[in-house]
Backbone as numpy.savetxt, mean C-alpha at the origin, in Angstrom:
# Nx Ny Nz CAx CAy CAz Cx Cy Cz
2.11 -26.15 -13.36 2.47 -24.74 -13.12 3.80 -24.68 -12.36
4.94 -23.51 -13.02 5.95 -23.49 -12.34 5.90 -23.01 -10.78
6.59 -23.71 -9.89 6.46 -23.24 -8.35 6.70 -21.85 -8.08
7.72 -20.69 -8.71 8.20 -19.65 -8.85 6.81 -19.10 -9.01
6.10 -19.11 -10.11 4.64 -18.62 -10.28 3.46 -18.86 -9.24
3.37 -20.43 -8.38 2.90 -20.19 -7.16 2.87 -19.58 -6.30
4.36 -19.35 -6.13 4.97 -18.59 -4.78 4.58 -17.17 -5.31
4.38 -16.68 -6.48 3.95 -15.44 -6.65 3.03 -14.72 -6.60
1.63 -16.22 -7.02 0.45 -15.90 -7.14 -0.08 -15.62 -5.48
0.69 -16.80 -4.75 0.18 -16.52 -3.08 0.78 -15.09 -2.73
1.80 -14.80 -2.75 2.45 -13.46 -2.09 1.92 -12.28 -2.41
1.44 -12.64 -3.80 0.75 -11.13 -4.86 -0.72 -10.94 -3.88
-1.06 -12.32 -4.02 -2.56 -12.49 -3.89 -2.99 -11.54 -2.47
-2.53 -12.12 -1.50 -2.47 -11.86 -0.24 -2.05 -10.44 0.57
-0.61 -9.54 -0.41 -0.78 -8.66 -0.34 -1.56 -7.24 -0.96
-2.54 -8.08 -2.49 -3.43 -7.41 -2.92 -4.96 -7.47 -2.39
-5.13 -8.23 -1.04 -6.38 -8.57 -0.88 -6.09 -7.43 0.64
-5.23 -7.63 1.11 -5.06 -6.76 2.09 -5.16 -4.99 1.75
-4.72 -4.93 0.60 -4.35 -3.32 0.27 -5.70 -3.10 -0.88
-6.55 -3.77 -0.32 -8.09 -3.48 -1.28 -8.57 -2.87 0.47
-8.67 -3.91 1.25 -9.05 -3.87 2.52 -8.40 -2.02 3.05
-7.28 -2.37 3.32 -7.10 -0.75 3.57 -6.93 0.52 2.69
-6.78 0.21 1.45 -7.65 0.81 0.12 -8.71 1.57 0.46
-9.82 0.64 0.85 -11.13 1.05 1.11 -10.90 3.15 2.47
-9.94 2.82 3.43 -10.24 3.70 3.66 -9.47 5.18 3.27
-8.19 4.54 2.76 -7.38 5.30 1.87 -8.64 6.35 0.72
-9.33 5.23 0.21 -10.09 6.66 -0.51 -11.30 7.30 -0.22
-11.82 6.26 1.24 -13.06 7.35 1.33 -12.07 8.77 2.33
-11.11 8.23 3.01 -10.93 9.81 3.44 -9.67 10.40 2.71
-9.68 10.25 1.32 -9.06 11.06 0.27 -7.83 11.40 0.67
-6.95 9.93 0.64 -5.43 9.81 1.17 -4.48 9.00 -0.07
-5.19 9.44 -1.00 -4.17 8.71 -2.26 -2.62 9.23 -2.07
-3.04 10.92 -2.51 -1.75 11.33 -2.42 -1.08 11.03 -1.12
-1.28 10.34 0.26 -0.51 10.31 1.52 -0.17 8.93 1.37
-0.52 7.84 0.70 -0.11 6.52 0.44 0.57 6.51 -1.03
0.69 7.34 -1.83 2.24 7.91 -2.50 3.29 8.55 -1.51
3.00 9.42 -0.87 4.17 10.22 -0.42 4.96 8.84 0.84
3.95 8.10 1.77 4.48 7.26 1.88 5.38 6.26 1.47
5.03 5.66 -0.08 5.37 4.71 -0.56 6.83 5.53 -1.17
7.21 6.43 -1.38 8.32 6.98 -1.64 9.09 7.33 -0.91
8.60 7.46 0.77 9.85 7.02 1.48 10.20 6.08 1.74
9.22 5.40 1.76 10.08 4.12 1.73 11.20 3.25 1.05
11.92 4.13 0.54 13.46 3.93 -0.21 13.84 4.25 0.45
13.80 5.14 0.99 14.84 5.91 2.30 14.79 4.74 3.11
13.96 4.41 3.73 13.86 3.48 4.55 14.59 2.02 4.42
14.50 1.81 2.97 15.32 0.28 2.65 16.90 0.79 2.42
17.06 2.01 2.35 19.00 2.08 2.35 19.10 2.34 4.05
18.02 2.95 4.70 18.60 2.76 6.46 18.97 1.53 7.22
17.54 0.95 6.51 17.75 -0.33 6.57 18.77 -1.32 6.42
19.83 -1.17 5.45 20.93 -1.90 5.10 21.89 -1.04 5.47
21.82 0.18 5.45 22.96 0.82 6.29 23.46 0.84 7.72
21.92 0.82 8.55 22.04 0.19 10.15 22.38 -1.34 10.46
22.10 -1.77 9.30 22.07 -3.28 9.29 20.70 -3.88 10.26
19.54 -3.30 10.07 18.36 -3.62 11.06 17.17 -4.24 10.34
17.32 -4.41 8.76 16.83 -5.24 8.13 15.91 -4.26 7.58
15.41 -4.53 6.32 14.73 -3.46 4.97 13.44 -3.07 5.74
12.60 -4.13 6.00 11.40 -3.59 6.43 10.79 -3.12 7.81
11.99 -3.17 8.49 12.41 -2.64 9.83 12.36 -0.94 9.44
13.22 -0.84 8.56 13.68 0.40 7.92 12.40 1.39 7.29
11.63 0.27 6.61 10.63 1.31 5.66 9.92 1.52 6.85
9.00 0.52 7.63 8.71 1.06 8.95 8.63 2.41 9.57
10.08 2.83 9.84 10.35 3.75 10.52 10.07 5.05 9.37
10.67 5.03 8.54 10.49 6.04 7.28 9.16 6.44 7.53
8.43 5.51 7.10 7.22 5.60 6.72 6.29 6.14 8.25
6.20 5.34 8.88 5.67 6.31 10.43 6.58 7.56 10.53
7.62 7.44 9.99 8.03 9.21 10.85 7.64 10.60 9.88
7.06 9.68 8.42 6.92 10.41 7.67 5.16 10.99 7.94
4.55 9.73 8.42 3.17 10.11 8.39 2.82 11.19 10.13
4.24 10.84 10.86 4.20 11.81 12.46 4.43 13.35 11.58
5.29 13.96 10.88 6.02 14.82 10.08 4.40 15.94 9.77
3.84 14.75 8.76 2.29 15.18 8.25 1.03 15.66 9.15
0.83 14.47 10.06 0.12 14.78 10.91 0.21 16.25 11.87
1.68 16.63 12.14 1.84 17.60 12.90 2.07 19.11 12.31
2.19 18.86 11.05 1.90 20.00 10.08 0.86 20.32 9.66
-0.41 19.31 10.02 -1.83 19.75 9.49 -2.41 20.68 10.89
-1.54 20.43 11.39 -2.68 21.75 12.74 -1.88 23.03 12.33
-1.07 23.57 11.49 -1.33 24.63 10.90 -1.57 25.12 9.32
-1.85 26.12 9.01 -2.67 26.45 8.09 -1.71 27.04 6.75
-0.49 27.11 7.40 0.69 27.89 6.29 0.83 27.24 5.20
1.28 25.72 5.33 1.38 24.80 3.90 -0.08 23.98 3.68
-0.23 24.12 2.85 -1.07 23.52 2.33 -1.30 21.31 2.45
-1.65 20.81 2.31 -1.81 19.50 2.17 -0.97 18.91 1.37
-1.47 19.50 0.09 -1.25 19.10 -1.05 0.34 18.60 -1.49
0.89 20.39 -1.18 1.63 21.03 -1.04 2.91 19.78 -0.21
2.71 19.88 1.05 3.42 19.31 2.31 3.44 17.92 1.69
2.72 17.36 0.95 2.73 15.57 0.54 3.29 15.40 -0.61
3.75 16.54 -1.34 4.71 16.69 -2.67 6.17 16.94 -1.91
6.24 17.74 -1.23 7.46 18.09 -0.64 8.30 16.64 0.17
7.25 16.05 1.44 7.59 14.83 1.37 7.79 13.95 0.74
7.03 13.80 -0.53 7.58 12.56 -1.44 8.47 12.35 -2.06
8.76 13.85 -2.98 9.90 13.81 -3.52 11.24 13.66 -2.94
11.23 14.36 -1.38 12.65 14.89 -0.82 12.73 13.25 -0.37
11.81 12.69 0.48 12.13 11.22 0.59 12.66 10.27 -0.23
11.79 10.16 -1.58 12.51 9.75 -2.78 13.88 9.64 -3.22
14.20 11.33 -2.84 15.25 11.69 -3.21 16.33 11.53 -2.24
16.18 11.29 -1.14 17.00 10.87 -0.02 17.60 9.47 -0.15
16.44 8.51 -0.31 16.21 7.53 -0.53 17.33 6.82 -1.35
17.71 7.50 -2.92 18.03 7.32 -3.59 19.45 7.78 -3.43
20.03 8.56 -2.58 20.96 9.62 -2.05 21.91 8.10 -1.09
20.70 7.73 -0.02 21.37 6.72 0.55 22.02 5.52 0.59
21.25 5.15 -0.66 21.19 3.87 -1.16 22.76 3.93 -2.16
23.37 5.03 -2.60 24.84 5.26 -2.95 25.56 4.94 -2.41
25.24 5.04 -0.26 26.07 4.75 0.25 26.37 3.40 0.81
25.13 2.44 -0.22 25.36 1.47 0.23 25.86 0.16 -0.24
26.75 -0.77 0.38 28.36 -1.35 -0.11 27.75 -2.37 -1.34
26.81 -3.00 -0.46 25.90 -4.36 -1.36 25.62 -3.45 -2.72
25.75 -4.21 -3.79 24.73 -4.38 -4.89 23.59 -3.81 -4.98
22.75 -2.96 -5.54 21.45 -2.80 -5.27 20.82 -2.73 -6.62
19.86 -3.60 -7.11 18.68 -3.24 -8.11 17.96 -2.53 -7.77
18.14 -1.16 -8.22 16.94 -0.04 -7.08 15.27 -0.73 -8.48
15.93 -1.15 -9.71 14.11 -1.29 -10.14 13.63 -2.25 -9.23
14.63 -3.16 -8.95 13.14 -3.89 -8.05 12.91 -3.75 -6.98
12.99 -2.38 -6.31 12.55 -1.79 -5.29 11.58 -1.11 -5.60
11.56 -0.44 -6.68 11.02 0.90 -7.30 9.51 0.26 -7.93
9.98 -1.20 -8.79 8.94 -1.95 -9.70 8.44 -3.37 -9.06
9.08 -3.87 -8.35 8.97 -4.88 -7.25 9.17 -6.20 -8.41
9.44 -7.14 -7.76 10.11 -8.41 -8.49 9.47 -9.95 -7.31
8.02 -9.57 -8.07 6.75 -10.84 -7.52 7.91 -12.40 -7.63
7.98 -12.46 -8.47 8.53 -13.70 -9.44 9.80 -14.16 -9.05
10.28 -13.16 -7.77 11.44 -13.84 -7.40 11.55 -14.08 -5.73
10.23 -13.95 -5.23 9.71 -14.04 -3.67 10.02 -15.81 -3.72
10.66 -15.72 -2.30 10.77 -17.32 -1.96 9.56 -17.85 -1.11
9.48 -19.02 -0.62 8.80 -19.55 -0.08 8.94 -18.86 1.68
10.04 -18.37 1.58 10.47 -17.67 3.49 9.59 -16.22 3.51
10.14 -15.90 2.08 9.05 -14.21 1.38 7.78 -14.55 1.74
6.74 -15.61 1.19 5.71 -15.73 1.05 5.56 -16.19 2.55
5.90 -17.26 3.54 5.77 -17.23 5.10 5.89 -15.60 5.90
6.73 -15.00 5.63 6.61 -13.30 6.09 5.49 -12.53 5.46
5.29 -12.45 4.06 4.00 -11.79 3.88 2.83 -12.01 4.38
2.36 -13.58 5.19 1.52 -14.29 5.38 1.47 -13.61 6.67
2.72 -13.83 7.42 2.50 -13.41 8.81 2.33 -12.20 9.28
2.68 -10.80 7.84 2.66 -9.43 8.12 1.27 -9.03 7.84
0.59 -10.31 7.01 -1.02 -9.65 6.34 -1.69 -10.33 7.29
-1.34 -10.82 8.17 -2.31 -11.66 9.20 -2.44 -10.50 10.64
-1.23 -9.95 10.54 -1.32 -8.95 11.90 -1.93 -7.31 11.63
-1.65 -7.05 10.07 -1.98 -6.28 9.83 -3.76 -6.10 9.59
-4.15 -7.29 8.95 -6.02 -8.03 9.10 -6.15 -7.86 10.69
-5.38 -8.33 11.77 -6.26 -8.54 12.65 -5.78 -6.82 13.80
-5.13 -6.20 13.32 -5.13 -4.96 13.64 -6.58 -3.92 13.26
-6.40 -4.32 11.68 -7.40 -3.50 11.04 -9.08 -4.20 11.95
-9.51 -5.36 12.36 -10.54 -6.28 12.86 -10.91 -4.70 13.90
-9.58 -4.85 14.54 -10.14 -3.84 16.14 -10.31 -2.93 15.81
-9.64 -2.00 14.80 -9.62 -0.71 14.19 -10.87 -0.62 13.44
-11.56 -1.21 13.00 -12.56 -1.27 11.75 -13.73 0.11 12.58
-14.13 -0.27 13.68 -15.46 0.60 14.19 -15.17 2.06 14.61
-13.76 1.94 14.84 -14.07 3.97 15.53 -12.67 4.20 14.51
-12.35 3.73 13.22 -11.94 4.30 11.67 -13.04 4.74 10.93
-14.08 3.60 11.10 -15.08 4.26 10.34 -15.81 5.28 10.60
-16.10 5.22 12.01 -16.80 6.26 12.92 -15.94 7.77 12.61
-14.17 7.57 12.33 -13.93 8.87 12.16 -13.88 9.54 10.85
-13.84 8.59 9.96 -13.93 8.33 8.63 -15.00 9.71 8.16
-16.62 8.57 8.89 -17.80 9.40 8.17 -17.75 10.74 8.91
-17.62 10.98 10.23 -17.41 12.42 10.90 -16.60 12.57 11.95
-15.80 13.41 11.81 -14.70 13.09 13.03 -14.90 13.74 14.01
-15.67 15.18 14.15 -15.89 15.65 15.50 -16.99 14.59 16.29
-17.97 13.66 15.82 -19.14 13.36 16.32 -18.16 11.91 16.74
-17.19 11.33 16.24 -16.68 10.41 16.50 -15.76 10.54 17.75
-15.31 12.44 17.83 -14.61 12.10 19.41 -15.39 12.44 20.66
-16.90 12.91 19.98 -18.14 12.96 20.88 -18.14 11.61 21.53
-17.84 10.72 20.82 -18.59 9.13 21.05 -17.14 8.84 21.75
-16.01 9.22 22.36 -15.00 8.79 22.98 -13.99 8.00 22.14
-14.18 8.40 20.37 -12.87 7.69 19.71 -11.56 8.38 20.03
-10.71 7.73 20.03 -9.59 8.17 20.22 -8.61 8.80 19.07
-8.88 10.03 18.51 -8.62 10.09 16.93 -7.00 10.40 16.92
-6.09 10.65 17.84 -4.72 10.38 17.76 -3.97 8.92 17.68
-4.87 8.09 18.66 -4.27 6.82 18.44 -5.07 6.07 17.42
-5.84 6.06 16.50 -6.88 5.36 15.52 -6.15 5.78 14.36
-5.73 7.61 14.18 -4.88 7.54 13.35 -3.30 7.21 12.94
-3.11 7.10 14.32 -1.50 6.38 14.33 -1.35 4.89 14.02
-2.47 4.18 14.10 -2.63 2.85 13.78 -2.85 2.96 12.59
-3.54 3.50 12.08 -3.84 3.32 10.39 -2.42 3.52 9.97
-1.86 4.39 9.95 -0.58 4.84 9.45 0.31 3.96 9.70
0.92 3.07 10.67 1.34 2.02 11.19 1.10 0.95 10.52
-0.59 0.64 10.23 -0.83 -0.58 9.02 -0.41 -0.65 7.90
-0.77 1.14 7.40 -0.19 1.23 5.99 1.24 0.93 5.66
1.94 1.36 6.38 3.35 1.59 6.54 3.92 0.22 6.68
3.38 -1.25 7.37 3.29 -2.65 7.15 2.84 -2.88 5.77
2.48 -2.76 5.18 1.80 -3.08 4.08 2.94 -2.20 2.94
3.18 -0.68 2.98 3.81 -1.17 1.97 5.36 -1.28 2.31
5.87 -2.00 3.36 7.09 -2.32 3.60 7.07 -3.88 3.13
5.87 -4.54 2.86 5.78 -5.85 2.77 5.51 -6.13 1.20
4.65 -5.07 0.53 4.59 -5.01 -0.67 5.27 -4.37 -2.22
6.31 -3.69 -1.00 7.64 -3.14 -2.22 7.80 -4.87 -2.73
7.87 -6.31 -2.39 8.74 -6.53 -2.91 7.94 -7.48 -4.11
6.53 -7.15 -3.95 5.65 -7.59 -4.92 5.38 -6.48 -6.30
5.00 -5.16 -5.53 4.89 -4.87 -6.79 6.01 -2.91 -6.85
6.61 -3.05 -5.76 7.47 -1.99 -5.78 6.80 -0.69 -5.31
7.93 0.07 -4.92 7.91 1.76 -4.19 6.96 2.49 -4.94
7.00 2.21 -6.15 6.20 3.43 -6.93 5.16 2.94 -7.63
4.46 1.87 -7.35 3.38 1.08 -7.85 2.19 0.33 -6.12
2.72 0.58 -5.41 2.08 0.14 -4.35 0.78 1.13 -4.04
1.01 2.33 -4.25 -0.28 3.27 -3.94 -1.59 2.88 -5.37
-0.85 2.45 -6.27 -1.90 1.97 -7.38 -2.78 0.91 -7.06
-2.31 -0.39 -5.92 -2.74 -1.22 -5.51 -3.77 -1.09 -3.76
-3.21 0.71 -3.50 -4.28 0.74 -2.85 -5.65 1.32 -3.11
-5.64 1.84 -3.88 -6.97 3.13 -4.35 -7.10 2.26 -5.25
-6.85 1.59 -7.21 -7.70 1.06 -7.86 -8.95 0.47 -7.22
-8.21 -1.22 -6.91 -9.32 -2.08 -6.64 -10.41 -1.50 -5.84
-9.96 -0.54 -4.72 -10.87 -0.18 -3.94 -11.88 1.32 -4.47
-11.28 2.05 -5.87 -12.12 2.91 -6.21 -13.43 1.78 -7.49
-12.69 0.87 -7.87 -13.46 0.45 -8.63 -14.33 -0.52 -7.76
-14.43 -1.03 -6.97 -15.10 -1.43 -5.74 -16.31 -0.45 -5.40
-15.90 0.67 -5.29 -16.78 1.75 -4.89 -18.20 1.69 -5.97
-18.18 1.03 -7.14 -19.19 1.63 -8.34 -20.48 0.39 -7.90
-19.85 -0.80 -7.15 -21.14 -1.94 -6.80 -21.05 -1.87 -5.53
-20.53 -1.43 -4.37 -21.00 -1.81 -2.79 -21.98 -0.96 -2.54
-22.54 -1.66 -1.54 -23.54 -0.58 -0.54 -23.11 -0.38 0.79
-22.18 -1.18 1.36 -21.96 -0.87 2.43 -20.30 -0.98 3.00
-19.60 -0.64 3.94 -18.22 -0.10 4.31 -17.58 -1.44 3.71
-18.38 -2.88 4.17 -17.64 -4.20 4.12 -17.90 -4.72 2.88
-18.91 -4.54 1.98 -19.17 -5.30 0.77 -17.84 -4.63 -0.11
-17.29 -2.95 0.25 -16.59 -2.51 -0.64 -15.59 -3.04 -0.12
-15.16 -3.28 1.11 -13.92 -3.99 1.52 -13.48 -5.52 0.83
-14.59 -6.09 0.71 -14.74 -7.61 0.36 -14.63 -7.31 -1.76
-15.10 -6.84 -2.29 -14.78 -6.23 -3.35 -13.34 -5.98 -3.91
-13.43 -5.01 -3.28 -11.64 -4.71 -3.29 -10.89 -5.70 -2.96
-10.57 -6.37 -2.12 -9.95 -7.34 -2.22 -10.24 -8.66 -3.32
-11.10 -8.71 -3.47 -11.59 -9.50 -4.83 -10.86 -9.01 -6.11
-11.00 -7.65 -6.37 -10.70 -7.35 -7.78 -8.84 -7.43 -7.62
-8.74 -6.69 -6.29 -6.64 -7.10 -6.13 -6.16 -8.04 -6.38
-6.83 -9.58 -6.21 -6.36 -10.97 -6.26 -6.57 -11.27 -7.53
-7.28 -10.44 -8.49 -7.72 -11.17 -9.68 -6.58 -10.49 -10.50
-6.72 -9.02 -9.70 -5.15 -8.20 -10.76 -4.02 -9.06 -10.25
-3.40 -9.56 -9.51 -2.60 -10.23 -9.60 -2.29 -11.67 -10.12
-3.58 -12.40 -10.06 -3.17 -13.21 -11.22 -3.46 -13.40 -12.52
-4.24 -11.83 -13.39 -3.98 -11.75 -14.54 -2.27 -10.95 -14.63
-1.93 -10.04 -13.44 -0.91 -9.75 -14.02 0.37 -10.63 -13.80
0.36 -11.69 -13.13 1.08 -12.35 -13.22 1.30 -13.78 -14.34
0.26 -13.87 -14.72 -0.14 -14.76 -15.87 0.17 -13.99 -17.09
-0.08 -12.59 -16.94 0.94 -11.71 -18.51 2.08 -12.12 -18.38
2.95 -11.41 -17.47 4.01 -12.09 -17.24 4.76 -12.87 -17.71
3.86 -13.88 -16.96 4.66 -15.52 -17.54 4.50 -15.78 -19.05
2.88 -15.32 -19.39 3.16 -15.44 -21.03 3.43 -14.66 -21.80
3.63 -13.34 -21.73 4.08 -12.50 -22.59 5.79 -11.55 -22.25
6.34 -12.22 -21.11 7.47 -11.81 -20.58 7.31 -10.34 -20.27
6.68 -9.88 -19.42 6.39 -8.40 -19.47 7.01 -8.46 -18.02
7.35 -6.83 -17.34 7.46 -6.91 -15.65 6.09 -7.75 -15.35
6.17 -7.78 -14.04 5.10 -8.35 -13.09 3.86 -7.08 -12.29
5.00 -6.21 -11.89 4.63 -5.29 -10.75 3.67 -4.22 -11.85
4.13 -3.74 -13.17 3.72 -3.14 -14.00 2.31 -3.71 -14.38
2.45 -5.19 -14.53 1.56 -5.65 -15.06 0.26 -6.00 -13.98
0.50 -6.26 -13.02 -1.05 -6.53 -12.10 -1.50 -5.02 -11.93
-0.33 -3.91 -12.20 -1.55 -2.42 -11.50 -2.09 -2.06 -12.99
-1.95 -2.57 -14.16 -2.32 -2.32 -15.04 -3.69 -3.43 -15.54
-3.66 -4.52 -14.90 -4.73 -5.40 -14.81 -6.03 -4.35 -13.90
-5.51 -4.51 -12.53 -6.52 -3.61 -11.54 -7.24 -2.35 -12.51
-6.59 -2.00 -13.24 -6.77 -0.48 -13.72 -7.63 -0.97 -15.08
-7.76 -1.75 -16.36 -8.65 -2.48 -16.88 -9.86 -2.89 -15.89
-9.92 -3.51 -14.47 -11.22 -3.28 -13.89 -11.78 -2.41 -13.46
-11.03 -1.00 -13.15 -11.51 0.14 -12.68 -12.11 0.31 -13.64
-11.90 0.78 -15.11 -12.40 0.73 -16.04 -13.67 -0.10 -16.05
-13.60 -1.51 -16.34 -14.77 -2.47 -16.67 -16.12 -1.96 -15.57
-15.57 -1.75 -14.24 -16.29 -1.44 -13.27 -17.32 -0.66 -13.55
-16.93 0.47 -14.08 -17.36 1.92 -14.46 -18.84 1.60 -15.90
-17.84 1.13 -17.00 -18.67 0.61 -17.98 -20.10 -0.45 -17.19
-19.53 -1.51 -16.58 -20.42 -2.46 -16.21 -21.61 -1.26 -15.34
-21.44 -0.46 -14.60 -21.83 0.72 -14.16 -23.08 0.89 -14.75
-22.83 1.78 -16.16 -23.32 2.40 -17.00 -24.29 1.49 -17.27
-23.98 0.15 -18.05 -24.49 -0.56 -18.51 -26.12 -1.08 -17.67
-25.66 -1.45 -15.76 -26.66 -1.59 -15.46 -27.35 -0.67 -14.82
């Protein structure tokens, strides 16, 4: 096996086992659309990034938390809608994004920002993804009991002394690691596919918060190395091809479902 395809299968693997893991709570508290509107600023974030000179994922970082502070502080009133406010952010970010990145001197392949380019992660790529999915796992470890607690009810959860400003600033903070680490696997506009599939098709066999966590990350690692194995044998993108693998098991999931 070519080493290029190693280095892909680990980097894919690792950031699809993680984004099953926070997947899981992305859809029980019905945040698809907020891990799109995220993942689309984060272009903005990779031209600040090279424009401050403070490094890309320094950049999406900030995008991405100031985008989810933006949200958060618009839901305590009632004028815009949700929906509404996470279309407005995505696009104008997007579109900023794309605005900035004009002004910037380097070269830029915005597709493989946009579609991510697995197949060309180095061995330094795959040591940083390792070390961003290791802090981001052991963030989520402490976070796991009063997320879930706010998850299933949130007034009874700040009965019990959760802290639901800082529990949700951490989630947002993880996410925002994750997809600053995973633009470069499967890209800006394919990363929210890699959080909700595995983990909605996860949803059709668990019984409990962790079997669907452990699931999801199962079915992410497997979409990445069928979609990276298309790839290599049928010359297709990469990033296209593992959310289109995941999405054949959402599917199978469903059927296998029925079946038993």
């Amino acid at each position: 096996m070519d080493e290029f395809i190693v280095r892909a299968l680990i980097a894919g693997s690792l950031v699809a086992a993680v984004a099953g893991l926070l997947g899981v709570f992305v859809v029980w508290r019905r945040m698809a659309f907020f891990g799109d509107t995220l993942s689309h600023s984060a272009l903005l974030g990779v031209a600040l990034g090279m424009l401050l000179n403070i490094g890309f994922m320094v950049g999406v970082v900030v995008s991405t938390l100031l985008v989810g502070l933006i949200l958060y502080s618009f839901q305590k009133q009632k004028r815009v809608s949700n929906d509404a406010l996470l279309g407005i952010l995505a696009h104008s970010g997007l579109s900023m994004g794309l605005i900035a990145l004009s002004f910037v001197e380097t070269q830029i392949n915005i597709e493989e920002w946009l579609f991510g380019d697995v197949l060309s992660v180095t061995w330094q790529d795959v040591l940083t993804i390792a070390a961003v999915m290791a802090l981001v796992v052991s963030i989520m470890w402490w976070l796991w009991s009063p997320l879930l607690a706010l998850t299933v009810h949130d007034e009874l959860a700040k009965v019990e002394g959760v802290n639901t400003n800082s529990v949700n600033l951490c989630f947002v903070l993880v996410v925002a690691l994750l997809v600053a680490t995973a633009m470069q696997v499967v890209g800006a506009l394919l990363i929210t596919a890699l959080l909700i599939i595995p983990a909605t098709a996860a949803r059709n066999f668990a019984k409990t918060p962790e079997q669907m966590a452990l699931i999801a990350a199962v079915i992410g690692v497997l979409s990445v190395v069928c979609g990276v194995g298309a790839s290599n044998w049928y010359d297709v993108p990469a990033g296209p091809s593992i959310v289109m693998a995941s999405t054949v098991f959402f599917f199978s999931s469903h059927l296998g479902r029925r079946l038993l």
